[in-house]
N, C-alpha and C positions, 0 to 999 in steps of 0.2 A: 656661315652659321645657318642651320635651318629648323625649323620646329615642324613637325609633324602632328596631325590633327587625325583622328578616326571615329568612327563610330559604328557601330551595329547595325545589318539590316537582316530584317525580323519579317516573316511571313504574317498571312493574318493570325495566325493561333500563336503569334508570337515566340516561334524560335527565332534564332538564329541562321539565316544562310549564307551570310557572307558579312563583312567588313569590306564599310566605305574610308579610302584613306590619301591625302593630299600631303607631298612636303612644301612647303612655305619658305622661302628662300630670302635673308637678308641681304643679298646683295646690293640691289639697287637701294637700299635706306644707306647703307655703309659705303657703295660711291658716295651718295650726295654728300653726309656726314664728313666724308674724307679732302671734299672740297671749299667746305666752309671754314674760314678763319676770321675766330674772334677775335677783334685788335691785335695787341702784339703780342701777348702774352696767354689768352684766354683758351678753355678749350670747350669742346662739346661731345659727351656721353651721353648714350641713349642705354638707357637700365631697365632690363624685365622687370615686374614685382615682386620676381621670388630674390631679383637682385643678378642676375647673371646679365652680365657686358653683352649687348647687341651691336653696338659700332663707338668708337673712342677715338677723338682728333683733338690735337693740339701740340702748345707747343710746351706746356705745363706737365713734366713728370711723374710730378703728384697727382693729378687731375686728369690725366689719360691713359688708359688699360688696355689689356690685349683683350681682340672679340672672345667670348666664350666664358671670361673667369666669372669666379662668384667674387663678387663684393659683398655680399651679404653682412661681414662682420665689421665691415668696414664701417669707420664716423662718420664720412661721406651720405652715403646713404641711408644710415641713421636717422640724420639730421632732415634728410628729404622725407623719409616716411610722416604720415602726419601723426599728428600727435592722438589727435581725438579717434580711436578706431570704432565708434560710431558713424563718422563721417563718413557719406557717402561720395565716391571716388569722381 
């Protein structure tokens, strides 16, 4: 999985002359992820905020997903967003 970051770069009189751009690669977060095991049963997912799977381990079917999906509609994640969306993150 990887995320992609860009931005604008702008002369002084501010145009545009190029775009700066980096992919970001989850690999190494989804090895380590892949090597941890919670007790017998337990799992460990790492979830963007918009809700898409970064890395998913366990031994729980319910509770581990393939890298990429959207959980978003899911109760799972529901339940983790906070309540108060005032609160700062």
């Amino acid at each position: 999985m990887l995320t992609t970051a860009a931005i604008a770069v702008k002369d002084k009189q501010g145009q545009i002359i190029g775009v700066l751009g980096i992919d970001l690669s989850y690999a190494g977060v989804q090895k380590t992820i892949s090597g941890l095991n919670i007790g017998r049963t337990g799992s460990v997912t790492l979830v963007s905020k918009s809700g898409t799977i970064i890395a998913s381990q366990g031994k729980s079917k319910k509770y581990t997903f393939k890298s990429g999906k959207s959980i978003s509609k899911n109760v799972v994640l529901k339940l983790l967003k906070p309540q108060n969306k005032n609160r700062e993150p």
